[in-house]
N, C-alpha and C positions, 0 to 999 in steps of 0.2 A: 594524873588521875582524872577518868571522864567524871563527869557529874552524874551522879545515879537518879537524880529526879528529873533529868535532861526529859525522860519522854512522858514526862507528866507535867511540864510547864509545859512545853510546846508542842504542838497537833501536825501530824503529820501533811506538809504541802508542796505539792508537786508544781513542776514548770508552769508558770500561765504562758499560755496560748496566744495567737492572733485569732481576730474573728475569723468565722469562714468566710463570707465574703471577701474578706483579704489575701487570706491563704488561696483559695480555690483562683483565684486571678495570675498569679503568679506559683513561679514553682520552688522558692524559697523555702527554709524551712519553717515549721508549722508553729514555731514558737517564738515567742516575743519578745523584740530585744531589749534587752534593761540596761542600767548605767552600767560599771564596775561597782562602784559603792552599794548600789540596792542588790545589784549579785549575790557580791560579798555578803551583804548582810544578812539576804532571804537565807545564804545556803547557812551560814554560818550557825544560825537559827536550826538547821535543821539537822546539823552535824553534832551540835549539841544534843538530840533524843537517842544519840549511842550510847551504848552505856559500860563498854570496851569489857565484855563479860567474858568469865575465866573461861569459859571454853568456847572460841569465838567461830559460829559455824559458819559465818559468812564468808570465812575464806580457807572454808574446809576442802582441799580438792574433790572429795566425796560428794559433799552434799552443797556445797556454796560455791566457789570462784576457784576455776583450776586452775589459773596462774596464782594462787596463791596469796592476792594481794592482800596487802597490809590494812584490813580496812579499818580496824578500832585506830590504827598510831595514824594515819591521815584521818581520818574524819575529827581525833583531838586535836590535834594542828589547823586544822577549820575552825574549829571551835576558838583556840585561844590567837588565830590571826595572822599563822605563821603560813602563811600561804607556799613561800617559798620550800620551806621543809617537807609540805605535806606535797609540794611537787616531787620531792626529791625520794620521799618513798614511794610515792604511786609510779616512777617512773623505774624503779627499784626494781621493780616485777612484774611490769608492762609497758613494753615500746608502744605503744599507741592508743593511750588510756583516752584520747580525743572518739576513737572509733565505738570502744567497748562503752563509753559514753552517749554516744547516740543511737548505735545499732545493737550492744548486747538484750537481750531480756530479762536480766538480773537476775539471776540463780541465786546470788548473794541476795539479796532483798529476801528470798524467799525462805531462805534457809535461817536469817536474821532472827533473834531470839524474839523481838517485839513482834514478829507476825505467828508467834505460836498463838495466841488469843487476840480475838479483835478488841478487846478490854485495854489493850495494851496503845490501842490507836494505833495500829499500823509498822510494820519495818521502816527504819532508816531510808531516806531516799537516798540509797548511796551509791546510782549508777547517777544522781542530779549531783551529788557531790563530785562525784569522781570526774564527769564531764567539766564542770567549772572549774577543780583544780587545771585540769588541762588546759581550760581557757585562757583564764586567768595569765598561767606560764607562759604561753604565747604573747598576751597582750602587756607581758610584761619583760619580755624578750628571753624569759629565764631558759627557752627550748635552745639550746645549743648544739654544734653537730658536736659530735665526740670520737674522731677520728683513733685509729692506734698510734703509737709511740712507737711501736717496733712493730714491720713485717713478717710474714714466714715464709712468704716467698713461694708457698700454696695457693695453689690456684683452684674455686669453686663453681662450678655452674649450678644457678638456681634455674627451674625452669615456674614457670606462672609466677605472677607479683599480685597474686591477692593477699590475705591479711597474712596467712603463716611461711610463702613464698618470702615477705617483705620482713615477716620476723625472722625467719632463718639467715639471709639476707642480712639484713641490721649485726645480729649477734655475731654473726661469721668475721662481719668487718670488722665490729672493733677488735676482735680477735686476734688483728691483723694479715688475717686470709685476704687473697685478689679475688671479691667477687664480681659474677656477671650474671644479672637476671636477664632471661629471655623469655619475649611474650609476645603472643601472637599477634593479639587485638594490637589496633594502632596507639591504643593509647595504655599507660598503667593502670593497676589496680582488682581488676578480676574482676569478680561480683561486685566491690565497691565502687568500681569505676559505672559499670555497663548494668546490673543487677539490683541495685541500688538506688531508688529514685531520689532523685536534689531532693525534695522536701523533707527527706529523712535523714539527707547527709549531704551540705553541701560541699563539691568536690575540687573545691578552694583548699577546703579542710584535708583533702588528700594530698596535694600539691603540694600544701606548705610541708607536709611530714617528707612527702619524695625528696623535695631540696635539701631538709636535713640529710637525708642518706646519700644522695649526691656530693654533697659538700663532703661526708664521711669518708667518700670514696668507691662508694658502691656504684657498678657502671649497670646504664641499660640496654639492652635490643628490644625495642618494639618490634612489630609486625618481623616475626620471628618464629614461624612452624619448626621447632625441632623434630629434626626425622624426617624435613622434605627440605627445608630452604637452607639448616644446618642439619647435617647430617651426623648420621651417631655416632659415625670414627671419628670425624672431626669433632664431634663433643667429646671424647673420651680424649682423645688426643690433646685437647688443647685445655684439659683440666682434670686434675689430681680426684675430685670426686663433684658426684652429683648429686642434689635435689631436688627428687619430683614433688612439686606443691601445683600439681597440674587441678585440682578440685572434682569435683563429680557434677559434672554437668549435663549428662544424659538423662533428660526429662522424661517423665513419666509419662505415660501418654494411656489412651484406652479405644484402642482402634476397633472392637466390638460394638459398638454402641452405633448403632443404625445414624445415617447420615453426616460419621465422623467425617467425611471425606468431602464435605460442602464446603466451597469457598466462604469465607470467614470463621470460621474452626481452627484456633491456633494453640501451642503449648505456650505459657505462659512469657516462656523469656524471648521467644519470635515476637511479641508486644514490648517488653521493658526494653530490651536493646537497642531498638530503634528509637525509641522513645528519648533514651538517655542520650542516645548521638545527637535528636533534632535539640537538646537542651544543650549540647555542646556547640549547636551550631555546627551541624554536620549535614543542615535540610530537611524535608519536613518527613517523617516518619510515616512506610507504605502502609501502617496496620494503625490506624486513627479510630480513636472512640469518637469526634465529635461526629453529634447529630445522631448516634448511634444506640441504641438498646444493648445495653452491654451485659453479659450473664460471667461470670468467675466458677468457674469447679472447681472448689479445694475451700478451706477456710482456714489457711495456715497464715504465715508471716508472707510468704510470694502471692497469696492472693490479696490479702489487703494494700501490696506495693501496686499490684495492679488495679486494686478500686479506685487507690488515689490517684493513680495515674490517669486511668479514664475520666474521674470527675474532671479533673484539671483539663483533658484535653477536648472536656465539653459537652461529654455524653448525656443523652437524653434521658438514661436512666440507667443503674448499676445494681444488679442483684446480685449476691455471694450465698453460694450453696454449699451446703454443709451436709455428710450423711449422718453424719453423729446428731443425738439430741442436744439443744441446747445447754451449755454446761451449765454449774450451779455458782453466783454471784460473789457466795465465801469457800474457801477451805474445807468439802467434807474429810475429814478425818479416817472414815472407813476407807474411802478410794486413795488417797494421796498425804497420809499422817507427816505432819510437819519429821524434820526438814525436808521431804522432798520437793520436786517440783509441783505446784500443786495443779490437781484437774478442775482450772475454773475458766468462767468465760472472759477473753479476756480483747479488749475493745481497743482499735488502735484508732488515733487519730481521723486518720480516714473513715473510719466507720461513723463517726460523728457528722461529717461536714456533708453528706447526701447519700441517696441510698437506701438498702435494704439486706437485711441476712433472713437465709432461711434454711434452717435447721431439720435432722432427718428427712431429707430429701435427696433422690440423686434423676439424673437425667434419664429419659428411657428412650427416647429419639431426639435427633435433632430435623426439625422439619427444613425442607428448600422450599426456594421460592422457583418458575420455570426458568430461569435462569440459572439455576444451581447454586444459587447462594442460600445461607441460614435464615430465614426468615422467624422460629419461633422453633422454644425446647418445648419438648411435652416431660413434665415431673412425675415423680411417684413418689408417695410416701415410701419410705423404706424400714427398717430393723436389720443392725449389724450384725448377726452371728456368729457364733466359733461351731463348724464342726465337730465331731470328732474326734478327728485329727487334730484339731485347733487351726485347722483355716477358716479363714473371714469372709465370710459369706454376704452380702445385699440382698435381702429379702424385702420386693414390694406388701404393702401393708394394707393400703389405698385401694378402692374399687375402681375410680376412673382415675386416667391421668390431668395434672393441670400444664392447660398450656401459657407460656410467657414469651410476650415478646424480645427475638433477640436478634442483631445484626451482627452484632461480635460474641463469639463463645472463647474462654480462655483455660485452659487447662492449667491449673496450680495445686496437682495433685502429687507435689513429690519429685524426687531423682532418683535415678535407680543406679545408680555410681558412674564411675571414670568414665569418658567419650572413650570407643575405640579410637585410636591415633599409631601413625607408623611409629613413634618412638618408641613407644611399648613393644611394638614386634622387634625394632631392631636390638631393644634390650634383652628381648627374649622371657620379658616379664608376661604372666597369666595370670588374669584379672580373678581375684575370690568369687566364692557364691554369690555374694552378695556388692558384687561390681565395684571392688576397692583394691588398692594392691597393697598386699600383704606385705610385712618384714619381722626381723629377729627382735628381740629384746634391747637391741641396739639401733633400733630404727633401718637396717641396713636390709635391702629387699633382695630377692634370688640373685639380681646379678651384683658382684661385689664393686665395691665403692659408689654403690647407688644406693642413697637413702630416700625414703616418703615421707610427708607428713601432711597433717591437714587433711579436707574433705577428701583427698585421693584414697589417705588412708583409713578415715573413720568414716567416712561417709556423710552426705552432708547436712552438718551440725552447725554449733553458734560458732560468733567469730572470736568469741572468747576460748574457746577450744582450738580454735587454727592456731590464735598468736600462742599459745601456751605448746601447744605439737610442734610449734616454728621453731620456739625458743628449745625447746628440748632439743630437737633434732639438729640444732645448732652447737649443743655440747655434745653431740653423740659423733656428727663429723669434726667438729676440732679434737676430738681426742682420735680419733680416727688418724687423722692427720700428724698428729702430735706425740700422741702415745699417754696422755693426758688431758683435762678441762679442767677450766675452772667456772666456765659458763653452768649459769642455773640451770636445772631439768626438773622444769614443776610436775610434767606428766609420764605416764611410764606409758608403752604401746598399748597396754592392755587397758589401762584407766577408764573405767565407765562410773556415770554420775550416777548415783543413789535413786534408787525407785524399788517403788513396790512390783514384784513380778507378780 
């Protein structure tokens, strides 16, 4: 039984920090490391303001956490000490509660009964709990691989190894299925390896989870184009079925906009990629903020990885532009009534440590210098619109435009889905309206024994929804295979989270 005055003894407290001047020097992550014991005991403290309520929507698929997790039975296992237990349900209903730990954005927090009123001090910090479970397990060896007992003598090809590649992946093995993930980049991981700046995940942290699944049995091909360097009979041939967890990676971009076409104009992930290889020690990255006047278009989660990327790598100065107004600091209720997601402003680390955001604004040219490079945006106030129709419209507001200095411009306005790739043709698969590829109610897309999941197939979303699409579509092909599962399937193809339309 939780404690029911758990969230009236204790105030809600999140991770402390390193200074900025310490963060900003290195590219480690942004928080600061504490013993085991004060860990233990800050979170414990915090796991205690649960209050395990009869209808728990933190891990509502709807409105809270689509893998389902078990958050009132670990967070009381926090609570009374039992570290080891509360690893063994968190690991119950998510292979990689280490990632949804540092990179999810809590939907469970939000949906949390204590964040219906701020009277209440706050939702559970329970993406800080779930993180130090994880930790914890590792720093206490309890992460073991978990290989099958019996094979099936199936053989699967995954193709991409980011978050729901690596769930699918994972689940298929202990299954006892032969799999084989194939991936282009040289190294694993996907958007966590390459998309993902260290200070928000250091990729130590990915590594050690790879070896688990190695030890399991699960084989790799890096630097691996399926559909040119393997090709599509020889995939089909050399395994019973597939999974595309290829993500949607075709950047958004906005090639109207007067002097898109000047040297130093990049989309977003032409900055991170390189960025994450010079931290790999792969040499020094061609698209450098230092010394530079850096401008961000977009004000999502990829442009804040790119503020903090620039400060880090020196820049003179970092503006983030946003067309929307500045959102509001609580929960209004008319726009985003509890449980949903809520519409607030909301501040990542980076945004703290240097810099500036600037709200209803968007670019109206990018100026050159006679060399052809960016030398400065001209802004415009704006106002969002819906037509008619109900398209969205950018209307300037402003009678003159403001200009700001910029040497680097970075596009962080979104994906628009799947990269075109010859695998797809050779599958003879056609991307949706909306640049994803489609499949049945069994995950399985036009051509048979090819399943999708993840960003390929929802488009792309948290990495709480990949590993939760991975794991499903990991009992959708063992039964495939088998003619039964016994593998979890927390999400159905259709499953969309709770919002106000």
């Amino acid at each position: 039984m939780a404690d029911p005055k758990g969230f009236l003894k204790f105030s809600r407290a999140e991770a402390p920090k390193r200074s900025y001047d310490e963060r900003l020097g290195d590219w480690r992550e942004v928080y600061a490391a504490l013993s085991t014991s004060d860990r233990k005991a800050e979170v414990s403290t915090q796991a205690a303001r649960c209050m395990d309520c009869g209808i728990p929507f933190c891990h509502s698929g709807s409105a809270g956490c689509p893998l389902g997790n078990l958050i009132p039975e670990w967070n009381d296992q926090v609570r009374r000490g039992h570290w080891d237990q509360a690893s063994e349900r968190l690991h119950a209903t998510n292979n990689f509660p280490e990632f949804t730990g540092k990179l999810c954005p809590a939907p469970c927090e939000a949906a949390c009964v204590l964040a219906i009123s701020p009277d209440a001090g706050g939702a559970v910090t329970i993406k800080r709990v779930e993180e130090t479970i994880a930790e914890v397990a590792w720093e206490h060896d309890q992460v073991q691989p978990r290989p099958a007992e019996v094979g099936t003598g199936h053989r699967v090809a995954v193709v991409g190894s980011g978050p729901a590649g690596l769930a699918a992946a994972q689940q298929l093995t202990r299954a006892g299925h032969e799999v084989t993930v194939y991936e282009r980049d040289d190294r694993l991981g996907g958007l966590l390896r390459y998309g993902i700046p260290e200070f928000k995940m250091e990729k130590s942290v990915l590594d050690r989870r790879l070896g688990q699944m190695r030890a399991e049995g699960t084989k790799f091909v890096t630097g691996c184009e399926v559909g040119a360097d393997v090709t599509v009979e020889q995939l089909r041939a050399g395994h019973d079925a597939v999974v595309l967890a290829v993500g949607a990676l075709r950047g958004r971009d906005d090639r109207v906009v007067p002097g898109r076409d000047l040297d130093g104009v990049h989309l977003a992930m032409e900055h991170l990629v390189p960025a994450n290889k010079e931290v790999e020690g792969d040499g020094p990255t061609p698209i450098s903020a230092r010394g530079k006047h850096v401008v961000i278009i977009g004000g999502g989660d990829t442009g804040a990885d790119c503020y903090g990327t620039a400060t880090r790598q020196g820049a003179l100065s970092v503006t983030q532009l946003d067309q929307y107004p500045q959102p509001p600091t609580r929960r209004d209720d008319d726009l985003s009534p509890w449980p949903t997601w809520p519409y607030i402003l909301r501040t990542y680390p980076a945004h703290e440590e240097a810099g500036e955001r600037k709200f209803a604004v968007a670019v109206e040219e990018f100026v050159g210098d006679d060399d052809g490079r960016v030398r400065a945006v001209r802004l415009r106030e704006v106002r969002v619109e819906r037509d008619a129709d109900g398209k969205r419209q950018v209307v300037p507001v402003s009678d003159a435009p403001e200009e700001v200095p910029c040497d680097l411009a970075l596009f962080a306005i979104g994906f628009e889905g799947v990269e075109h790739m010859p695998l797809l043709d050779g599958l003879g698969i056609e991307l949706s309206g909306r640049g994803t590829i489609g499949c049945g109610s069994d995950w399985e897309t036009s051509a048979p024994g090819v399943f999708v999941c993840g960003d390929a197939h929802r488009g792309a979303s948290l990495v709480v929804w990949a590993i939760a699409e991975g794991r499903s579509v990991a009992n959708a092909v063992d039964a495939h295979l088998t003619g039964a599962s016994d593998l979890p399937s927390p999400v159905h193809p259709t499953a969309l989270p709770l919002a106000v339309v």
